[in-house]
C-alpha positions as CSV (number, residue, x, y, z in Angstrom):
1,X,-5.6,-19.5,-22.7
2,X,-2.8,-17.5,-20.5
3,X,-5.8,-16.2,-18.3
4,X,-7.8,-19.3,-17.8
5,X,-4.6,-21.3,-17.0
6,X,-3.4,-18.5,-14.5
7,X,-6.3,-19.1,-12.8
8,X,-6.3,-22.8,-12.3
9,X,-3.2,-22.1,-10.9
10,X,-4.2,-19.3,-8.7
11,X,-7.4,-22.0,-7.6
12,X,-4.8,-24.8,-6.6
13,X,-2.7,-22.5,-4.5
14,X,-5.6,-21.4,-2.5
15,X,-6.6,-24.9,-2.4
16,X,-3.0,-26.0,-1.2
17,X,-3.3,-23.1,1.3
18,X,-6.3,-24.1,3.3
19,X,-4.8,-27.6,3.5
20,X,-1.9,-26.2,5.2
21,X,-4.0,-24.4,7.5
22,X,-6.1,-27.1,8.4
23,X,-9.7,-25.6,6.8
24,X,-12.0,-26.8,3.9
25,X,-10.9,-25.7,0.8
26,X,-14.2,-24.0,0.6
27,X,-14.0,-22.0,3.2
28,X,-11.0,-20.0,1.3
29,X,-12.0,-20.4,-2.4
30,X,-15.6,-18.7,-1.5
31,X,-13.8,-15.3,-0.7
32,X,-12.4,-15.6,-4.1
33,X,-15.6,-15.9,-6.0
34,X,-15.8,-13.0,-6.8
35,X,-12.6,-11.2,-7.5
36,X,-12.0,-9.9,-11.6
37,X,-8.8,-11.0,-13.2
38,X,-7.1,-8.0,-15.4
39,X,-4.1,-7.6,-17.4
40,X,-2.6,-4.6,-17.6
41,X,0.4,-3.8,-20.2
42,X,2.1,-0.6,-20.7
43,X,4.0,0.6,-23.8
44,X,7.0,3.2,-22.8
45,X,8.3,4.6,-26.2
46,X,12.4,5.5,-25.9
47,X,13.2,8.7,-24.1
48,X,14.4,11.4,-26.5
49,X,16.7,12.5,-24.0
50,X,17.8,9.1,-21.4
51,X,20.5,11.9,-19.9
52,X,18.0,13.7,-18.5
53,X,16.1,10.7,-16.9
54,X,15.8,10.6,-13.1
55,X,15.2,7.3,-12.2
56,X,16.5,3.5,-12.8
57,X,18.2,3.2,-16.1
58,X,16.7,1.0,-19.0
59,X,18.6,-2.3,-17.7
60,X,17.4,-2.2,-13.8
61,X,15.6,-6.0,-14.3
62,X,18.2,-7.4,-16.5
63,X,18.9,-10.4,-14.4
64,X,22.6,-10.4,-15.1
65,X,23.5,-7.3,-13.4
């Protein structure tokens, strides 16, 4: 459901873009024809040893910091 919604969504932006440009919606929505959609999710278990870790800590996309 996620997936077919996304792309509604996806089809009335491309839609709202060849508005703002001036061009049949056609014209854009035909290069897109084509394209796959994929979801990709990765599972990280805890590092054993977080100390070590070169990188962004664990809260890098917490929104409050």
């Amino acid at each position: 459901m996620y997936s077919l919604e996304l792309k509604k969504l996806c089809v009335t932006m491309v839609e709202l873009m060849s508005k703002a440009l001036k061009i049949q919606k056609y014209v854009l929505l035909e290069l897109f024809e084509e394209v796959g959609q994929s979801m990709r999710m990765n599972y990280y278990p805890p590092c054993p040893q977080p100390d070590q870790v070169i990188g962004l800590n664990p809260y890098h996309s917490s929104p409050t910091q």
